[in-house]
C-alpha positions as CSV (number, residue, x, y, z in Angstrom):
1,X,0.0,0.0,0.0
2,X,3.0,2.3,0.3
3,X,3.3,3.3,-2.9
4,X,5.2,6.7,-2.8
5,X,9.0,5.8,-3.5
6,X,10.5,8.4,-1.2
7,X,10.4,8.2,2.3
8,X,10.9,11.9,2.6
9,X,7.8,12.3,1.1
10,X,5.1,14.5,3.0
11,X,3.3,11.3,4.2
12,X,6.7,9.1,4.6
13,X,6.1,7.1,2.0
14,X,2.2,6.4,2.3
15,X,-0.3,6.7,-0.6
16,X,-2.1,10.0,-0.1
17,X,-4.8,9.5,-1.2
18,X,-5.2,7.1,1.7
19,X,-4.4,9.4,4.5
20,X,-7.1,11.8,2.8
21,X,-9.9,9.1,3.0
22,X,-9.2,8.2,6.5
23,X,-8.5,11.8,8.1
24,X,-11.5,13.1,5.9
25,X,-13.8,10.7,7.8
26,X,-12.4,11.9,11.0
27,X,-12.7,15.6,9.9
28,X,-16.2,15.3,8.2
29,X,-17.3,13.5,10.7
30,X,-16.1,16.2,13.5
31,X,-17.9,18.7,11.4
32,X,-21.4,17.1,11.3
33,X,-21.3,18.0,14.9
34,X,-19.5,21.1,14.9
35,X,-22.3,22.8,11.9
36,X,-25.4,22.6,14.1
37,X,-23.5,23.9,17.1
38,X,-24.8,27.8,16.5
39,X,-28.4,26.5,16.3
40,X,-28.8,24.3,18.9
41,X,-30.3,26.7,21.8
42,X,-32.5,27.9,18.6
43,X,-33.3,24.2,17.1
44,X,-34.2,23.2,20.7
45,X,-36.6,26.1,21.2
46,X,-38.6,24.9,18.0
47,X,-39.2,21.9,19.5
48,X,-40.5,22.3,23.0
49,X,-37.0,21.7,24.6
50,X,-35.5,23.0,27.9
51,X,-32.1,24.0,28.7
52,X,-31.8,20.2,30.5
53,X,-32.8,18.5,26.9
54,X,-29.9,21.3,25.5
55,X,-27.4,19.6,27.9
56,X,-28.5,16.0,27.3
57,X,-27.9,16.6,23.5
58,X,-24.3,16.9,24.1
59,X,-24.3,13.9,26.6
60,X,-26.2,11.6,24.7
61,X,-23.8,12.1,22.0
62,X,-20.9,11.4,24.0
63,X,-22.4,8.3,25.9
64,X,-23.1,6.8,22.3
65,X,-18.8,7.4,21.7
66,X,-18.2,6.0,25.0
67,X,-20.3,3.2,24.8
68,X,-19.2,1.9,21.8
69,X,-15.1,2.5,21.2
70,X,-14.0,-0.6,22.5
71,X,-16.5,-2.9,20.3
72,X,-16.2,-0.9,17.3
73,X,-12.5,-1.7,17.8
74,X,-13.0,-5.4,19.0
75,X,-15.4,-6.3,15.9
76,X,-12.4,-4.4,13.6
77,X,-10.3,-7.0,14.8
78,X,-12.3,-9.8,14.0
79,X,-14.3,-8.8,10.7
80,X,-12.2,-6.0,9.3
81,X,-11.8,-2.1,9.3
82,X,-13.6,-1.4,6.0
83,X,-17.1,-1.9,6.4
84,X,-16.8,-0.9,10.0
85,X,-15.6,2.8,9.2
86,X,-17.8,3.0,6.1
87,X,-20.9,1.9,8.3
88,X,-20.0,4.1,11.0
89,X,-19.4,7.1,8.1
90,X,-23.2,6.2,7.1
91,X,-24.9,5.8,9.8
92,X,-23.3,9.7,10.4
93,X,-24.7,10.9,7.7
94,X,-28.1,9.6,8.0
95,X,-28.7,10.2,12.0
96,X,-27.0,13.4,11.8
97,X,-29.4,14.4,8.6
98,X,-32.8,12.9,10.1
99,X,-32.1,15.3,13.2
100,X,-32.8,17.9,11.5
101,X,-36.2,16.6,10.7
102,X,-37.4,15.6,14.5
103,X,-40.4,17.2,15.8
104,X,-39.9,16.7,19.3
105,X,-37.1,16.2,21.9
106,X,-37.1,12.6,22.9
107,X,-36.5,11.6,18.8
108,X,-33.6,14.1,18.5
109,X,-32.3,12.9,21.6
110,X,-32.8,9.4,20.1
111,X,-30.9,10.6,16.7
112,X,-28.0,12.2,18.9
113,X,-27.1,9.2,20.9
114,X,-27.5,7.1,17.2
115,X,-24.9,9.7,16.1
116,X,-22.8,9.4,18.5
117,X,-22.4,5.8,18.1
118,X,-21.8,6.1,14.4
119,X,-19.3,8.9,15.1
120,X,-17.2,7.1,17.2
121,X,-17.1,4.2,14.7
122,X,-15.9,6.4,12.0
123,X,-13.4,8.2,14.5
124,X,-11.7,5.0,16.0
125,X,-11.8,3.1,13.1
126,X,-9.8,5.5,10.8
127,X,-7.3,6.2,13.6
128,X,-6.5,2.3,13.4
129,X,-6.7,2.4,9.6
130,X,-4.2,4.7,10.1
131,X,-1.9,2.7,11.8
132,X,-2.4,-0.2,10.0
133,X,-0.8,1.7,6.8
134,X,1.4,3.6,8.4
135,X,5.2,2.5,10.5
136,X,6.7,3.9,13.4
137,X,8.9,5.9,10.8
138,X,5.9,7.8,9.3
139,X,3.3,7.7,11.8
140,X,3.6,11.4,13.0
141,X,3.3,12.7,9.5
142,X,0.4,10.7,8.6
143,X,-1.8,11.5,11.9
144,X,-0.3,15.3,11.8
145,X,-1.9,15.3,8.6
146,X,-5.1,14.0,9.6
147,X,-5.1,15.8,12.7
148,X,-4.6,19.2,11.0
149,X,-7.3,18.4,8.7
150,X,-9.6,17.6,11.4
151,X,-8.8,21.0,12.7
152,X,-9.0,23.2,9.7
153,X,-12.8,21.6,8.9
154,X,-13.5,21.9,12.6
155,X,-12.4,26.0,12.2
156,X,-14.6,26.7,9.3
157,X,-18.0,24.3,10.5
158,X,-19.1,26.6,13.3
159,X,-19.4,29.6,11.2
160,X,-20.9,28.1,8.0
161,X,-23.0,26.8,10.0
162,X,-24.5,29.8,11.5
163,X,-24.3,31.3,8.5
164,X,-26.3,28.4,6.6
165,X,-29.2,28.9,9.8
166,X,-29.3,32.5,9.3
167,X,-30.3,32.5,5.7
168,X,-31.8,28.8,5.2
169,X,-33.7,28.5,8.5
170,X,-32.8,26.7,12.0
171,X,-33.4,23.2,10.2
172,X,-31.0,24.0,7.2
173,X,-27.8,23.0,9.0
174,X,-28.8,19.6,9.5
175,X,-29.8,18.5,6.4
176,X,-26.4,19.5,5.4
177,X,-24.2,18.1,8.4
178,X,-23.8,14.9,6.9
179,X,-23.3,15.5,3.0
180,X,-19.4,15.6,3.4
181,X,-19.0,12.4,5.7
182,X,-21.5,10.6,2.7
183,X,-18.8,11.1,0.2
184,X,-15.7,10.0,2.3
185,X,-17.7,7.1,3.2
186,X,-18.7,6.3,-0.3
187,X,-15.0,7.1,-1.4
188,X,-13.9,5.2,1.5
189,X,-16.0,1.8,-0.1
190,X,-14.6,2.5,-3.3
191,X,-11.0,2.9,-2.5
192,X,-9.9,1.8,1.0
193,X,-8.2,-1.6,1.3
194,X,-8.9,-3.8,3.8
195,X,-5.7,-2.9,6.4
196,X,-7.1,-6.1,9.0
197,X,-3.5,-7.5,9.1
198,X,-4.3,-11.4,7.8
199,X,-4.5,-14.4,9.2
200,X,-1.3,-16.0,10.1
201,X,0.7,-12.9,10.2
202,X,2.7,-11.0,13.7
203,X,1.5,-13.7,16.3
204,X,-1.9,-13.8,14.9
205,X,-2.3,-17.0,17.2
206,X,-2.0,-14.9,20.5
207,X,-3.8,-11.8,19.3
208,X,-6.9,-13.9,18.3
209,X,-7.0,-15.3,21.8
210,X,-6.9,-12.0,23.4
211,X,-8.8,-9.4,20.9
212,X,-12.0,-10.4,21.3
213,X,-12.3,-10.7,25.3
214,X,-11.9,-8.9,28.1
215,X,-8.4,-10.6,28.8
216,X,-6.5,-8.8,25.7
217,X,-7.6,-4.9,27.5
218,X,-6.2,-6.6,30.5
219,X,-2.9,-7.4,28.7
220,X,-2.8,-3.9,27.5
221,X,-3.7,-2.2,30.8
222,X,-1.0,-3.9,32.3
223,X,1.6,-3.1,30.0
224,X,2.9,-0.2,31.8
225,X,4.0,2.3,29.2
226,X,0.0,1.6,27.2
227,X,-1.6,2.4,30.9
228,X,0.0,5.6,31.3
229,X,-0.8,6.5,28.0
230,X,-4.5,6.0,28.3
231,X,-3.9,8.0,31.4
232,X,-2.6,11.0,29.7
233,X,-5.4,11.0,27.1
234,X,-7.5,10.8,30.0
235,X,-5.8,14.1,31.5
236,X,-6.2,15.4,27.5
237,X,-9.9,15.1,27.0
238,X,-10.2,16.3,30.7
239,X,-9.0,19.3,29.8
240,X,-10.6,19.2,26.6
241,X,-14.1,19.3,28.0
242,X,-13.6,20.8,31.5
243,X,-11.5,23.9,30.2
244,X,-11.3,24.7,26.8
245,X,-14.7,24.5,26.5
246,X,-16.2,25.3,30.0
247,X,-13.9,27.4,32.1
248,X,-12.0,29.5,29.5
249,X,-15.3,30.7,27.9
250,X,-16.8,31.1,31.3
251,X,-13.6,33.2,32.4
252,X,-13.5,35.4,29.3
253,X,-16.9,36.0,29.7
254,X,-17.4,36.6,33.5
255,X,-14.3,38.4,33.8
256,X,-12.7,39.9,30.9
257,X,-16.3,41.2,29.6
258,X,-15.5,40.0,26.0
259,X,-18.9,38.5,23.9
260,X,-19.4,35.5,22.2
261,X,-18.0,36.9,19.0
262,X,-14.4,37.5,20.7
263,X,-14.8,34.0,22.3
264,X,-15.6,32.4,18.8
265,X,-12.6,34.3,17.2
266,X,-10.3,33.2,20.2
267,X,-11.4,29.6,19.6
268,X,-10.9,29.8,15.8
269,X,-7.1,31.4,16.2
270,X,-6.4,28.5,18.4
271,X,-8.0,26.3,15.8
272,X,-5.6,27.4,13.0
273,X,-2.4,27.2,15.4
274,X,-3.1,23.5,15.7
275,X,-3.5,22.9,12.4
276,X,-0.1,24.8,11.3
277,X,1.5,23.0,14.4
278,X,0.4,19.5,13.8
279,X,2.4,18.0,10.8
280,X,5.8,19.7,11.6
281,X,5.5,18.2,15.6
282,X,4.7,14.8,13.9
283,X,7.7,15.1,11.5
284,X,9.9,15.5,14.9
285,X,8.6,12.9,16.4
286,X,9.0,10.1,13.9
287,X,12.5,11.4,14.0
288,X,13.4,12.3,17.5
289,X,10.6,9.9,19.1
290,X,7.2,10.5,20.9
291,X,8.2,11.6,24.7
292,X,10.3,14.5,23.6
293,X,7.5,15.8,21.9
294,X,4.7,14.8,24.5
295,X,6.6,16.1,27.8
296,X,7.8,19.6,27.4
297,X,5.1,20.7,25.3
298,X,3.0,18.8,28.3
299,X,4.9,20.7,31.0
300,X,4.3,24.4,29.0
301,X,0.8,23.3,28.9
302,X,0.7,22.9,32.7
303,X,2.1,26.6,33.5
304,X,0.0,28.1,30.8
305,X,-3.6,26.8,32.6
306,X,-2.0,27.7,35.8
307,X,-1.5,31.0,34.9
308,X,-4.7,31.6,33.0
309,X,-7.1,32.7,36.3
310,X,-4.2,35.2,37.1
311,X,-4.6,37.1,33.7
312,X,-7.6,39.4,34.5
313,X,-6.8,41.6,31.7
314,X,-6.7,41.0,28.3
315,X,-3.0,41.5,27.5
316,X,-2.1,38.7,29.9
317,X,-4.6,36.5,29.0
318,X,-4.1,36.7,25.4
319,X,-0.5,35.5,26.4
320,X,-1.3,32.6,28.8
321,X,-3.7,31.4,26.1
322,X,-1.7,31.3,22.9
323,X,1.1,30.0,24.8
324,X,-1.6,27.2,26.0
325,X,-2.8,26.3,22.5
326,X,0.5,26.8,20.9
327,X,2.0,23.7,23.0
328,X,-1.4,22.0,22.6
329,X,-0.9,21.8,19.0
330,X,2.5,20.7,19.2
331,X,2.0,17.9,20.7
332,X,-1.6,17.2,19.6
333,X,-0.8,14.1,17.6
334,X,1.7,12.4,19.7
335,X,-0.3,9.9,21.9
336,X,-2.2,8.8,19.1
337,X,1.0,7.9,17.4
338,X,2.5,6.1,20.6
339,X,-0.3,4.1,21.2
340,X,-0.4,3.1,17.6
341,X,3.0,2.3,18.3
342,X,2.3,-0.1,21.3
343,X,-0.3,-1.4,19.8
344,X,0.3,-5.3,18.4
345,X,-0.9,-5.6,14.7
346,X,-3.6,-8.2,15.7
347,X,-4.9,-5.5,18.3
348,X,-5.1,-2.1,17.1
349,X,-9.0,-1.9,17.2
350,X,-9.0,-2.6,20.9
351,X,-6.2,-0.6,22.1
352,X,-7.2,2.6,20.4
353,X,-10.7,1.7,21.1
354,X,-9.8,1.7,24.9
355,X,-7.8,5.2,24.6
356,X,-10.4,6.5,23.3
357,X,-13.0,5.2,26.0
358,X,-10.8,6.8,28.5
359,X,-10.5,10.0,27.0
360,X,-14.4,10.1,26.3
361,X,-14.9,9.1,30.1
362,X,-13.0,12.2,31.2
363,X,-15.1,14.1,28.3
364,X,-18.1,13.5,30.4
365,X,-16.8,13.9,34.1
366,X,-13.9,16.8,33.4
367,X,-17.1,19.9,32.9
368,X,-18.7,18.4,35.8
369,X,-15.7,18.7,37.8
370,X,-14.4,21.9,36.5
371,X,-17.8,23.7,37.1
372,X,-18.8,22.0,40.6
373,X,-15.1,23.8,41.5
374,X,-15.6,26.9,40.2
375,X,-19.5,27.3,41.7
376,X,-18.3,26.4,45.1
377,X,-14.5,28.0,45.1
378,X,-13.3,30.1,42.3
379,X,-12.1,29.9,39.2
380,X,-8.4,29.5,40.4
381,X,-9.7,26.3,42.5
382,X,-11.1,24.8,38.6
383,X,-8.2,26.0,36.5
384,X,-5.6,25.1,39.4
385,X,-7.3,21.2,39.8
386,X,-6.7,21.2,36.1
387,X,-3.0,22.3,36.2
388,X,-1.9,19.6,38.7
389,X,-4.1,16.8,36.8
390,X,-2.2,17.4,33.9
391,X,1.4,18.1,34.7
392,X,1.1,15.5,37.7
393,X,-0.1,12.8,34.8
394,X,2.6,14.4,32.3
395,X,5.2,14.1,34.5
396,X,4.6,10.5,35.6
397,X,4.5,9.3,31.9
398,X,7.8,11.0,31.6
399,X,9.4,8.6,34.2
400,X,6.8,5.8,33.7
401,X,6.7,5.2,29.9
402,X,9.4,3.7,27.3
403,X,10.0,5.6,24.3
404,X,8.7,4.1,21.0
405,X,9.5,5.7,18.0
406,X,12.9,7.6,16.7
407,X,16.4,8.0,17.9
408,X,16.0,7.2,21.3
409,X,13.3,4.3,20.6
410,X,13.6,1.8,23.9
411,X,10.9,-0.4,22.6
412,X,8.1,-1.6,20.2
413,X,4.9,-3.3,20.2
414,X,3.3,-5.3,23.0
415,X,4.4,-8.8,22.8
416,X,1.6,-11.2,23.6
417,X,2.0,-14.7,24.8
418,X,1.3,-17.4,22.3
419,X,-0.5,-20.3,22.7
420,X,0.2,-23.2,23.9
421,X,1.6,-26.0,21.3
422,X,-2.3,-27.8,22.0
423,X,-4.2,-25.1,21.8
424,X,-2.3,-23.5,18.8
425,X,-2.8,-26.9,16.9
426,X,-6.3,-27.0,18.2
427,X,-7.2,-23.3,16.6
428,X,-5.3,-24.7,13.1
C-alpha cells in the first residue's frame, strides 16, 4: 500500500490519497457535529425543549462514543476495518441528517445518541486504519496530517454553519451536516483496502485469543507504558471538556467582559495554530521519538492553565492562552502515534478503542468537575485542579513510559503470549 517511493515524502512514504480518505472521515465526521452547534439553543426552542434537553444533547452524543469505542474496535479485529468505518461514516450521515427533521425532543435525543455511536465508529476506526498503513517511521506525518485536517474543517463548520441557519432556516444545518461524511464514506467503499492485518501474520495465534475478550484490555492495561498512556489522554480530553470549552469561555466571559463573538474568534485562532502545528511536531517525532514531543510541550501546557485565572486583563490573557494552544498543538498528535505504536498488529481496534474510551470518560466527568469547583471556590480552584491533573499525569508518563519511536526508541509493540503447542494446533 505504500506506494510513494521516497520516504521523505510529506506522508513518509504512504499513498495520499489514503491518509485523505481516512482523516477526511475523521474531519467530516467532527464537522457534522460542529455545523449545528450555533443552532442548537435555537433548534431546541422549536421543538419544546429545555435547557436540561440542551445539555442532554451533548451527553447523549458522547455516551453513544463511550459506549461503543471498545466494540467498534473489537469487531475491527475480528471482521475488518472497512465496512466498520464505512458503516460508521453512514450511519453519520443519516442520523446526523434525520435530526434535523425531528419534531420533538425525545426523537432528536434518540438521533444524537445514534450519532454518537456512528461517530465514534468512523473516528476510531480511521485512527487504526491509520496505523495499519502507516510504521513507526511515518506515523507522526500521517496523523499530523489528519489531525490538522480535522482542525481546519472543525475552524470553518461553526461559522458556516450559523451562517447556513441565518439565511436557510434553524433546520438548514442539519440537512447538510452529513453530506461531506457521505462522500468520504462512499469514497472510502470505493478505495480503502482492507488494512485487518491477515490471518497467520505477527502472532496472529496470541492476538486472536486476546482481541476479542476482556483478557486482551487486561494485557494492554498492564503493560505499563500503554496504561500511562490511556492515562494521559485521560488528562487530555479532561481538559478538553472541562476547560477549553467550560472554564475558559466562562472566564472570558465573566471576567474579561469580552462577547461571544471575541470568544468564537479566540477559539478559531487556536483552531488554526493547531493545524499549522500538527504536521511539523509529527515530522519530529517520527525522527526524534514521541516523549520528547509529548513532555515539554506537556509541562508548558501545565504553567499556561495555571496561569490563566491570574490574567484578569486581556493582555495577559491573550498571552497565557496562545502560549496554552500553541503547546497543545504541538504535541496534539503524539499519543495517538504512541499508542499506535504499542499497539500489536492483531490488536489495534481494541487498544485505540480503549484510549479513546478513557478520553471520552473524562469528556463526560472533566465539565462536571471543573464547574462543581468553580461554583463552590473560584475559578483558580477549577483552572488550578486542572493544572496539577495534567502536569502530575505528564510528569509521571515522563518517568513511567518507554519511548517508542525515533532515535532514542527503547521499545516496540506489546508482545503477547502465544499459545500453547495444543491449543495453537487445536485453533489450526
Amino acid at each position: 500500500m505504500r506506494l510513494v517511493p521516497s520516504k521523505r515524502a510529506i506522508t513518509g512514504g504512504l499513498r495520499l490519497e489514503l491518509v485523505v480518505i481516512a482523516g477526511g472521515l475523521i474531519a467530516s465526521a467532527h464537522a457534522s457535529m460542529m455545523i449545528i452547534t450555533p443552532v442548537i439553543p435555537r433548534f431546541m426552542e422549536l421543538i419544546g425543549g429545555s435547557f436540561f434537553a440542551l445539555g442532554l444533547t451533548f451527553s447523549l452524543y458522547a455516551v453513544g462514543r463511550f459506549i461503543t469505542n471498545i466494540p467498534a474496535g473489537v469487531l475491527s479485529d475480528k471482521v475488518g476495518r472497512k465496512w466498520i468505518i464505512t458503516i460508521g461514516g453512514l450511519g453519520v450521515a443519516l442520523f446526523a441528517t434525520l435530526g434535523g427533521f425531528a419534531q420533538d425532543v425525545p426523537t432528536f435525543l434518540a438521533l444524537r445518541f445514534l450519532c454518537g455511536v456512528a461517530s465514534s465508529m468512523t473516528i476510531v476506526m480511521a485512527n487504526v486504519v491509520a496505523a495499519d498503513l502507516s510504521t513507526v517511521e511515518n506515523r507522526g506525518r500521517v496523523l499530523g496530517l489528519m489531525h490538522g485536517l480535522q482542525l481546519i474543517v472543525g475552524t470553518g463548520s461553526p461559522a458556516l454553519g450559523g451562517l447556513i441557519g441565518e439565511v436557510f432556516g434553524t433546520r438548514a444545518p442539519f440537512y447538510v451536516s452529513g453530506i461531506f461524511v457521505l462522500v468520504f464514506a462512499l469514497w472510502g467503499i470505493v478505495r480503502l483496502p482492507e488494512t485487518r492485518p491477515q490471518p497467520g501474520s505477527e502472532g496472529s495465534v496470541a492476538h486472536a485469543r486476546h482481541s476479542n475478550s476482556p483478557r486482551g484490555a487486561r494485557f494492554l492495561l498492564r503493560d505499563t507504558s500503554f496504561l500511562m498512556v490511556c492515562i494521559l489522554g485521560f488528562s487530555a480530553f479532561f481538559l478538553r471538556g472541562g476547560m477549553f470549552t467550560t472554564l475558559i469561555p466562562a472566564f472570558v466571559n465573566d471576567i474579561l467582559e469580552m462577547g461571544p463573538g471575541a470568544i468564537g474568534l479566540l477559539f478559531t485562532f487556536s483552531s488554526l495554530m493547531h493545524g499549522i502545528l500538527i504536521y511539523p511536531a509529527g515530522t519530529v517525532s517520527d525522527k526524534f521519538g514521541r516523549k520528547i514531543i509529548i513532555v515539554p510541550a506537556g509541562i508548558v501546557t501545565g504553567i499556561a492553565i495555571a496561569w490563566v485565572p491570574f490574567a484578569d486583563t486581556l493582555g495577559p490573557f491573550l498571552a497565557a492562552f496562545f502560549l496554552l494552544h500553541i503547546a497543545q498543538g504541538w504535541s496534539g498528535q503524539a499519543p495517538v502515534a504512541y499508542v499506535a505504536d504499542l499497539a500489536p498488529s492483531g490488536m489495534r481496534g481494541m487498544a485505540i478503542g480503549l484510549f479513546r474510551t478513557f478520553g471520552d470518560a473524562a469528556g463526560m466527568v472533566g465539565p462536571v468537575v471543573s464547574m462543581t469547583l468553580l461554583s463552590v471556590h473560584s475559578y483558580h480552584a477549577a483552572f488550578g485542579f486542572n493544572a496539577v491533573l495534567w502536569t502530575v499525569t505528564v510528569v509521571v508518563f515522563a518517568y513511567l513510559a518507554a519511548e517508542t519511536a525515533g532515535k532514542h526508541r527503547k521499545r516496540g509493540a506489546i508482545t503477547l503470549p502465544e499459545a500453547p503447542p495444543e491449543q495453537a494446533q487445536a485453533k489450526a
